[in-house]
C-alpha positions as CSV (number, residue, x, y, z in Angstrom):
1,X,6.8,-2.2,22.7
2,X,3.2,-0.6,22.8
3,X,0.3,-0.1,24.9
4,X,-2.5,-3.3,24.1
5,X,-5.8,-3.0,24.2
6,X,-5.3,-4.0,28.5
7,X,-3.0,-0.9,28.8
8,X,0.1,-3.7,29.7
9,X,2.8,-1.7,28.8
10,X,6.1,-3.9,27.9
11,X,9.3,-2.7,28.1
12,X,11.2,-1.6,24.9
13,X,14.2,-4.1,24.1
14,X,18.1,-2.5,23.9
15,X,20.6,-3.5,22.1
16,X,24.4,-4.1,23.8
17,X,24.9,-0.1,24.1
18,X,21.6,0.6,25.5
19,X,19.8,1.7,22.3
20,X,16.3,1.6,21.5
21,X,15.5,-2.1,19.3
22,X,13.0,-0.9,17.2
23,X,10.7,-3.4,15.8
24,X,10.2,-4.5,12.6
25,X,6.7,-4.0,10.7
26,X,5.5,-5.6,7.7
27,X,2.4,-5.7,5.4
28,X,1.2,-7.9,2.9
29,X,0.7,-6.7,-0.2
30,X,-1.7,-8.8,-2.8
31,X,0.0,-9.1,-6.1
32,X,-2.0,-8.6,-9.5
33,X,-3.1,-5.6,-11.6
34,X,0.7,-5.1,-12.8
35,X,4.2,-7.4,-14.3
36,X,4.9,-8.0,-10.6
37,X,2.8,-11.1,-10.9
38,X,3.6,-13.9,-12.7
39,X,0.5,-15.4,-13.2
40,X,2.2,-18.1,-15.8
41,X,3.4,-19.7,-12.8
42,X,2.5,-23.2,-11.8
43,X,1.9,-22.3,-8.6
44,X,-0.4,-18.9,-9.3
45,X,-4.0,-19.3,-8.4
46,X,-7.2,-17.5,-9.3
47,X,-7.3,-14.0,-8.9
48,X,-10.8,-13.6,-8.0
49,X,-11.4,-16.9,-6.2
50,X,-12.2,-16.3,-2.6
51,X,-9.8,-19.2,-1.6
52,X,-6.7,-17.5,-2.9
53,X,-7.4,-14.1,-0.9
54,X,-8.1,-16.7,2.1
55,X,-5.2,-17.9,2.0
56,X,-3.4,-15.0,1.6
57,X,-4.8,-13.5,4.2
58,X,-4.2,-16.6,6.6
59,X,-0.6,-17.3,6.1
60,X,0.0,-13.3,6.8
61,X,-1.7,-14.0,10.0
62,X,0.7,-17.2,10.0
63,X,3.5,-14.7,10.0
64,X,2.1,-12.1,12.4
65,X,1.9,-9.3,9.6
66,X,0.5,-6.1,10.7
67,X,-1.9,-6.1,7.7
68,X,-2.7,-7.3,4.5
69,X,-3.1,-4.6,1.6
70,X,-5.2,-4.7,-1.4
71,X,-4.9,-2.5,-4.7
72,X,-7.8,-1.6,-6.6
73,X,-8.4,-0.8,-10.3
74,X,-11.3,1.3,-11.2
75,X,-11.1,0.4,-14.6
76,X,-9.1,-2.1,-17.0
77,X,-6.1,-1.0,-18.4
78,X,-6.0,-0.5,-22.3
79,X,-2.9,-0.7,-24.7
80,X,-3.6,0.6,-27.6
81,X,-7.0,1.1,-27.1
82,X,-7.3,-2.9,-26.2
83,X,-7.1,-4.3,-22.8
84,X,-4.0,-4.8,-21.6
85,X,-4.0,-8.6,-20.8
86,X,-0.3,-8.3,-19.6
87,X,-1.5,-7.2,-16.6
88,X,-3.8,-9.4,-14.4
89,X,-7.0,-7.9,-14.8
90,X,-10.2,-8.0,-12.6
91,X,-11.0,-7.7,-8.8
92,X,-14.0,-7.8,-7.0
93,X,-14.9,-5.1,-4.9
94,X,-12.3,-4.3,-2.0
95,X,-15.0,-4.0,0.6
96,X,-16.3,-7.2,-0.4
97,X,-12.5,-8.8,-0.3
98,X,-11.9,-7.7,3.6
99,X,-15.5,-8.0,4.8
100,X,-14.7,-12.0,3.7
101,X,-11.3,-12.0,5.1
102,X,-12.3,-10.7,8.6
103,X,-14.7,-13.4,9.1
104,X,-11.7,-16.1,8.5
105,X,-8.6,-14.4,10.2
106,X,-8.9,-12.9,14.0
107,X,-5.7,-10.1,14.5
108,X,-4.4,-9.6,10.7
109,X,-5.4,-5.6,9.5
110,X,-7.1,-4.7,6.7
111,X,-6.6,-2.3,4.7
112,X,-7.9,-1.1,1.5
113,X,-7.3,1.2,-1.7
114,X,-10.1,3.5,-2.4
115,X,-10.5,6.7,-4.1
116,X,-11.1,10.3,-2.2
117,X,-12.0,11.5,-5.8
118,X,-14.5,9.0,-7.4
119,X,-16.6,8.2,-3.6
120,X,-18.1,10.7,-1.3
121,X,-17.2,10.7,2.7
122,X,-20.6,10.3,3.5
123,X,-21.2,6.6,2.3
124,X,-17.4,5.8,2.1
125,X,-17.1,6.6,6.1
126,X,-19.7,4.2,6.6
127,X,-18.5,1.4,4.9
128,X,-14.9,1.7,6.6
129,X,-16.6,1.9,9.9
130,X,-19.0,-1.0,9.3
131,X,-15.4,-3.3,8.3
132,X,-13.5,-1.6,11.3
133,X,-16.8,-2.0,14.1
134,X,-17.5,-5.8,12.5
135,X,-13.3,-6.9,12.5
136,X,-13.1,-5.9,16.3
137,X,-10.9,-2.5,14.7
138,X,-9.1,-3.8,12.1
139,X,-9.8,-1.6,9.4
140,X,-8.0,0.6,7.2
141,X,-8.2,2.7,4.4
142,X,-5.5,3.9,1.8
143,X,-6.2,6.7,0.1
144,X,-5.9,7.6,-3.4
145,X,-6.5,10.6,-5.5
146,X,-7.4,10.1,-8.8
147,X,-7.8,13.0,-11.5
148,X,-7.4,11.1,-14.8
149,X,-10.5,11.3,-17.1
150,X,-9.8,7.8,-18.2
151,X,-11.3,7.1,-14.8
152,X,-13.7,9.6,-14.3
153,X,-15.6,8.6,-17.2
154,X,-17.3,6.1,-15.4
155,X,-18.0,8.3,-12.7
156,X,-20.4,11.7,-11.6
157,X,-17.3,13.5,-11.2
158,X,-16.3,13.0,-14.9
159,X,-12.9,14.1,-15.8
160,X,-12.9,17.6,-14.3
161,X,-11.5,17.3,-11.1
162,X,-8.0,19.5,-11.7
163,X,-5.0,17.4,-10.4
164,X,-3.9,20.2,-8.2
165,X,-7.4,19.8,-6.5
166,X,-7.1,16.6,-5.6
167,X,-5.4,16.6,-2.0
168,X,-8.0,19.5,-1.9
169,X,-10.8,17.0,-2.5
170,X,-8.6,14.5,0.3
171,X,-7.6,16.7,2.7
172,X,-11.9,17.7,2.8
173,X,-13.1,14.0,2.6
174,X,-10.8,12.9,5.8
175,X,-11.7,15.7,7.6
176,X,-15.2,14.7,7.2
177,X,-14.9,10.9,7.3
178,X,-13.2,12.0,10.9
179,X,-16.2,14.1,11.6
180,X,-19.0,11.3,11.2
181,X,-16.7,8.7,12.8
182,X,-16.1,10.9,15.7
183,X,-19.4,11.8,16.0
184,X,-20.2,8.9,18.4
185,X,-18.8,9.4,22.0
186,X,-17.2,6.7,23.9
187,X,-19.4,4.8,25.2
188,X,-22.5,6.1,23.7
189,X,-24.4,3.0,23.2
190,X,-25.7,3.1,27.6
191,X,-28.5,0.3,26.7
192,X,-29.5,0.6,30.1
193,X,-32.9,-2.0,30.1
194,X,-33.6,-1.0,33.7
195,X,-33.8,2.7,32.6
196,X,-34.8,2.1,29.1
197,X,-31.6,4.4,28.1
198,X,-30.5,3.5,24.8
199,X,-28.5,6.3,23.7
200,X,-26.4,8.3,26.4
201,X,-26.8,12.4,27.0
202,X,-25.1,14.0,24.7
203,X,-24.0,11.0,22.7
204,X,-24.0,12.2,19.2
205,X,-22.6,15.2,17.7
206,X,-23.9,16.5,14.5
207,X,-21.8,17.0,11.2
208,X,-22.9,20.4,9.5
209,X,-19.9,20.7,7.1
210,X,-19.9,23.3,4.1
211,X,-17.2,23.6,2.0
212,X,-15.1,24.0,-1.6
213,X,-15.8,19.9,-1.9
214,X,-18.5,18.8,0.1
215,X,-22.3,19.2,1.8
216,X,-22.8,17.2,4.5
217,X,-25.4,17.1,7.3
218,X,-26.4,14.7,9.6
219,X,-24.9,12.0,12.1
220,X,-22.8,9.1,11.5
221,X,-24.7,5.9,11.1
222,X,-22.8,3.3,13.3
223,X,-20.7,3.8,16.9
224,X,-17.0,4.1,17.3
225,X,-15.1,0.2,16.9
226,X,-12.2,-0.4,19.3
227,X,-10.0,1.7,17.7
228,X,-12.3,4.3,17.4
229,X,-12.1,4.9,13.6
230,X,-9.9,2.8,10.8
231,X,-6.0,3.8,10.4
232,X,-5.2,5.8,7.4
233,X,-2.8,5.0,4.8
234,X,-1.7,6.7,1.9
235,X,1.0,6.6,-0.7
236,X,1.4,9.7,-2.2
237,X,5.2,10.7,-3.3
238,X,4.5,14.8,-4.7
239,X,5.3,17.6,-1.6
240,X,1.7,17.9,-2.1
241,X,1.3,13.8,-1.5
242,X,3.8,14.2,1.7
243,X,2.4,17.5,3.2
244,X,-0.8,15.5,3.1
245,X,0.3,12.3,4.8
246,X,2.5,14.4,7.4
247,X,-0.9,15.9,8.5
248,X,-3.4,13.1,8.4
249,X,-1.4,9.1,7.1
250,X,-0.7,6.9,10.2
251,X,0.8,4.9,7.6
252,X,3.3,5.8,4.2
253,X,3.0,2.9,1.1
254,X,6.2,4.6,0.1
255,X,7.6,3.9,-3.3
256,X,11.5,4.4,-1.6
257,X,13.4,1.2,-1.1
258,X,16.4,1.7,-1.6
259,X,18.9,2.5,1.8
260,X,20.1,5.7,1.6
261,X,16.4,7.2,-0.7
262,X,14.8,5.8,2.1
263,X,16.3,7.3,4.6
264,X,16.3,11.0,3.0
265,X,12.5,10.5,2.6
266,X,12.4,8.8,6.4
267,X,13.8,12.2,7.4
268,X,12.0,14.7,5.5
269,X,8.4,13.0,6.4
270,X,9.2,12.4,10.0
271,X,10.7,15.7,10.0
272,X,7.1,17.5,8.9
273,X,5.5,16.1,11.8
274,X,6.3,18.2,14.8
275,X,5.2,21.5,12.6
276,X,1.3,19.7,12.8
277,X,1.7,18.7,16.7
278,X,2.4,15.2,15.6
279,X,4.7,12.5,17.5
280,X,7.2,10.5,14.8
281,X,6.0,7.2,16.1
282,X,2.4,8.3,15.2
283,X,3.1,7.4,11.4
284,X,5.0,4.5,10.1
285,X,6.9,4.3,7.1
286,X,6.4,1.0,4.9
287,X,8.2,1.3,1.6
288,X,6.9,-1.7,-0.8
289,X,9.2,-4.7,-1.2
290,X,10.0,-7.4,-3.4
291,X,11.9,-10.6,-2.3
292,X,13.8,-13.9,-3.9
293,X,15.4,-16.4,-1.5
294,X,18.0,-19.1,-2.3
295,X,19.8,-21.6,-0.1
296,X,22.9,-19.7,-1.5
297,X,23.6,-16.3,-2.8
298,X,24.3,-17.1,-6.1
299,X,21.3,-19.5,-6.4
300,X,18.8,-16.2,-5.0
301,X,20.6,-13.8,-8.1
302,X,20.1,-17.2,-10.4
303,X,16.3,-17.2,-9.4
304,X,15.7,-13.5,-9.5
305,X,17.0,-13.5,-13.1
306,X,14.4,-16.3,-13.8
307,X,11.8,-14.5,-12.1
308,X,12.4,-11.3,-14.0
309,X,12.7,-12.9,-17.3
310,X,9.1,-14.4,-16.6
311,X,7.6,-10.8,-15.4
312,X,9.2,-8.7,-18.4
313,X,8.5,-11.2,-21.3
314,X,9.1,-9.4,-24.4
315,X,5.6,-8.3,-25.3
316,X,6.0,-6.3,-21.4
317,X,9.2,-4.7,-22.3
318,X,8.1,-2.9,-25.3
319,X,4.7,-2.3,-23.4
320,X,6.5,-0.6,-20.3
321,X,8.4,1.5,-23.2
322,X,5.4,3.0,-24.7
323,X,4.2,3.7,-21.6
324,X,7.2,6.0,-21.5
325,X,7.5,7.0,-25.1
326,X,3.6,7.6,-25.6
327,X,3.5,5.8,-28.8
328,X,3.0,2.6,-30.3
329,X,7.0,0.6,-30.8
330,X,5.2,-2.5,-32.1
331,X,7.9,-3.0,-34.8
332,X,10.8,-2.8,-32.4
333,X,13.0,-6.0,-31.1
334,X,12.8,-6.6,-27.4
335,X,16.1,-7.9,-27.4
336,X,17.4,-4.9,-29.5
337,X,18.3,-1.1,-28.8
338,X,16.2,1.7,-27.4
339,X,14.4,4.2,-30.0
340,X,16.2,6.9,-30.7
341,X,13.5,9.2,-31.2
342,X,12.0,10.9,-28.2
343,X,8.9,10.4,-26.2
344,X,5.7,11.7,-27.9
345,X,4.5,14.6,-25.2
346,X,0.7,14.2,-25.6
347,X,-2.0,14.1,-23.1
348,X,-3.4,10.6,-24.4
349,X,-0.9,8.2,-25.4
350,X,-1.2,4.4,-26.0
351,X,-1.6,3.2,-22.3
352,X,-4.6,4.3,-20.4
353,X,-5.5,3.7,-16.6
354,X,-1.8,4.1,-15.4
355,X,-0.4,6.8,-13.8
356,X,2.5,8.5,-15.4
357,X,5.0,8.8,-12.7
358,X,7.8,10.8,-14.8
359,X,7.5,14.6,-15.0
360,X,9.9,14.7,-18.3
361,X,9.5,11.5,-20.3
362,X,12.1,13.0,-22.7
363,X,14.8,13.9,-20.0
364,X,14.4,10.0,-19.0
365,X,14.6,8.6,-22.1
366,X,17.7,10.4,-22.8
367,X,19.3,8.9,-19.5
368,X,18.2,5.4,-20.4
369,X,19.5,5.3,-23.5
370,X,22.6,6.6,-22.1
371,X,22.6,4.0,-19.4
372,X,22.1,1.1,-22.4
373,X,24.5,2.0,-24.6
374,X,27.1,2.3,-21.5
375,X,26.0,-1.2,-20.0
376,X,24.9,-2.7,-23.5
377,X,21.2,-3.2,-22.5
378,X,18.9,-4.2,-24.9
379,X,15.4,-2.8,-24.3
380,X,14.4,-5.7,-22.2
381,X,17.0,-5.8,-19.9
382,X,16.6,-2.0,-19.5
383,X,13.0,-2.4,-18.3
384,X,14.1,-5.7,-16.2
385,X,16.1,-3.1,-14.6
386,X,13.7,-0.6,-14.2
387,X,10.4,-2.6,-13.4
388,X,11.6,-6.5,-12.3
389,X,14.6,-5.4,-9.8
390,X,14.4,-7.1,-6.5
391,X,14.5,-5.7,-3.5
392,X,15.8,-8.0,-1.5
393,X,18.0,-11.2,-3.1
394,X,19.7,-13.5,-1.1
395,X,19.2,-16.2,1.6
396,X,17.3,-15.7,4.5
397,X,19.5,-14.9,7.2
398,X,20.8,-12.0,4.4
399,X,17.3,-11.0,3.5
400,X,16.3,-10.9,7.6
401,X,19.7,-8.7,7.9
402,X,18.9,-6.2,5.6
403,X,15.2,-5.6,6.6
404,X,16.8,-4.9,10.4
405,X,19.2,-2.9,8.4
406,X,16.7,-0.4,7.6
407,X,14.5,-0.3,10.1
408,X,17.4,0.2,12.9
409,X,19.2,2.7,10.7
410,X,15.5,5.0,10.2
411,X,15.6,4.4,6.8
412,X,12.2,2.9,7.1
413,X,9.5,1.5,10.1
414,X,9.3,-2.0,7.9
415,X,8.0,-3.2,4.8
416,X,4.9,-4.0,2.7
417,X,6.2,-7.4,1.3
418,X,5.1,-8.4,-2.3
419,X,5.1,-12.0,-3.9
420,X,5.4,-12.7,-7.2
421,X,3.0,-15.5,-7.4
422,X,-0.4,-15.9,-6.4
423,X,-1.9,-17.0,-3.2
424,X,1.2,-18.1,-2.6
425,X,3.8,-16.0,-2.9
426,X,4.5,-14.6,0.8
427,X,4.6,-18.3,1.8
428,X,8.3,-19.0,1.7
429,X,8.9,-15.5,3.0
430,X,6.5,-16.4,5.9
431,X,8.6,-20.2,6.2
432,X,12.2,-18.8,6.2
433,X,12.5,-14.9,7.1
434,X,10.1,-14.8,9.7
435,X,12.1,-17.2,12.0
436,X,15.0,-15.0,11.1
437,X,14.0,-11.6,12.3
438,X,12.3,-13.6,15.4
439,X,15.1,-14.8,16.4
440,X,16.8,-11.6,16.3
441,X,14.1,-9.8,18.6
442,X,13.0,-7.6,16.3
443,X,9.6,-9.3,15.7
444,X,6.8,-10.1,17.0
445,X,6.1,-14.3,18.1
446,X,2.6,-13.8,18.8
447,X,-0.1,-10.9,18.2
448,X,-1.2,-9.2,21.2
449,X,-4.8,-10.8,22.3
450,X,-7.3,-8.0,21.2
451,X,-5.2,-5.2,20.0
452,X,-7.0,-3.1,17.1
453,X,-4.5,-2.2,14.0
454,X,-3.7,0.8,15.5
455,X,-2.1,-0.3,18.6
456,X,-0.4,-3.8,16.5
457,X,1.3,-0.7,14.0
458,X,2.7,0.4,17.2
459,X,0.9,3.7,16.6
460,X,0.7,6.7,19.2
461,X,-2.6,8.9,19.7
């Protein structure tokens, strides 16, 4: 399957016709900062507690995940200029987060969202290579690019980075980050005491970069970990975001998890790769993923209706609508019909610190409304629709059948799993699908003893 950190290289599994089985990845996602969590739940747990991340991060290592993922918000969300206590709010610092979990877990990744806009490569490069050299190379790092001025505020950058700059800003701060972290030669460290050789000939190259974004001079701080520097991630959907991951991701957070979407953007990323000299099994593909299970099929869609109701409650729904209209819809009935009247176009409107994701709120208003009066929705089973449907409902053996599904049809290299509860959502997931896609030989029983992120992912050089 891949090449461990012993160079054993293990046959790849075939199916009855002699076909490639390609294995199954999967990530694990920690749920907060949007609806997806239902933090009313009995069973949800602090969100800032260090025993819920631990035991996140320990019953993903109890499922042989490839990684466990954590968000970040730079700021609270406001609604209506108020915080937005719909969403979960607060986190401590991501750093902090994995730096804990990597002294509790021994082969899980970890990876963590932080900005190319509001850090500089310099500092940022050394606090991924301290996590990767200190985890034994587990470390990763998603990137985001952030342009908004609701963030910037806050930071030395302000508001004026130009959102067509920022994968100008990204593509820069990798290319740097890669400079300091590949500054140290293999080996480099000789520590000879006989010879008094600390450092080897030659062992450090020198960053002298000058460009549009950044000054930076000097050497990297800290040697190369296992895996020589920490995998990047990033989950950018614009041509911009993909022409960017094609040339530098080793991981996608892809938003497309759907079949047939995910195989068109399977195709058209792995299809950039060979025009940058790069080999399709050097990036994987994880689109996010939501789950409900049931001993039954009607009891999973009897659940996920539950669930939804409890992650769109009525003050969400007409939330997640203003967040499309741009305006405040305060004196409209959950359970009643869309507005008629058309998104306000404005460059402020009454939710802050999310990203608009819709290029023509008015053009998607119009289709909604269309698509409520046709199925007689009512505003919150529109955004149920839109924001609480599940990607995968059923029992476990059909849930384990349609992850294969996707991964041995290329319309995706795995998943980055998401619970709805907190610490322990992925648990039943973890109990009852793991065995399933085990069983099936599609995923792994056991991590490989001392392989970095980069060689669990399956990644090549």
């Amino acid at each position: 399957m891949t090449t461990t950190a012993s160079t054993t290289v293990h046959p790849i599994p075939q199916d009855a016709a002699g076909r490639p089985i390609r294995q199954v990845h999967l990530a694990a996602h920690f749920p907060g900062v949007n609806n997806t969590s239902v933090w009313s739940d009995g069973k949800a747990e602090s969100q800032i507690a260090f025993s819920s991340f631990r035991h996140f991060a320990q019953n993903a290592e109890r499922g042989k995940f490839d990684f466990l993922f954590l968000a970040e918000g730079l700021r609270l969300r406001e609604q209506k200029e108020l915080i937005h206590d719909l969403d979960v709010v607060g986190r401590p610092n991501t750093l902090a987060i994995l730096a804990g979990i990597a002294a509790v877990t021994e082969h899980i990744g970890l990876v963590g969202t932080l900005s190319s806009t509001f850090n500089e490569p310099y500092e940022l490069a050394r606090q991924l290579a301290s996590l990767d050299l200190l985890s034994g190379g587990r470390a990763g790092w998603n990137i985001v690019t952030t342009s908004d001025a609701f963030h910037g505020e806050n930071f030395r950058r302000g508001g004026f980075l130009d959102p067509k700059d920022r994968y100008v800003r990204a593509e820069e701060f990798v290319a740097v980050a890669r400079a300091l972290w590949d500054g140290w030669a293999p080996g480099a460290l000789a520590a000879n005491k006989d010879t008094g050789e600390f450092l080897s000939a030659d062992a450090l190259t020198a960053v002298d970069h000058h460009g549009q974004q950044f000054d930076v001079k000097g050497f990297g701080t800290l040697p190369r970990s296992p895996q020589g520097h920490p995998v990047i991630v990033q989950a950018g959907d614009s041509a911009d975001g993909r022409d960017f991951a094609s040339a530098n991701a080793e991981v996608i957070f892809s938003l497309h998890s759907e079949f047939e979407d995910g195989q068109r953007f399977f195709r058209d990323v792995k299809g950039r790769l060979p025009a940058v000299g790069r080999h399709p099994d050097s990036l994987k593909i994880l689109p996010a993923a939501t789950f409900i299970l049931g001993d039954t099929a009607a009891e999973a869609r009897e659940r996920s209706r539950e669930v939804a109701l409890l992650q769109v409650s009525p003050q969400t729904a007409i939330s997640f609508l203003e967040q499309l209209w741009g305006t405040d819809l305060g004196g409209y009935d959950p359970d009643g019909p869309l507005p008629e009247t058309d998104p306000v176009l404005a460059d402020e409107g009454v939710t802050r610190g999310r990203v608009r994701h819709v290029a023509d709120p008015v053009a998607v208003a119009k289709s909604w409304r269309g698509l409520a009066e046709a199925e007689g929705l009512s505003i919150r089973d529109l955004v149920i629709r839109f924001a609480a449907k599940h990607t995968f409902v059923g029992t476990p053996v059909h849930v384990a059948e349609q992850i294969n599904r996707h991964v041995q049809e290329e319309a995706s290299d795995g998943f980055v799993i998401v619970g709805h509860t907190n610490p322990t959502g992925l648990d039943e997931f973890v109990d009852r699908v793991i065995p399933e896609l085990q069983e099936r030989g599609v995923y792994r029983t056991e991590y490989e003893a001392g392989a970095t992120l980069r060689e669990t992912l399956g990644l090549t050089q």
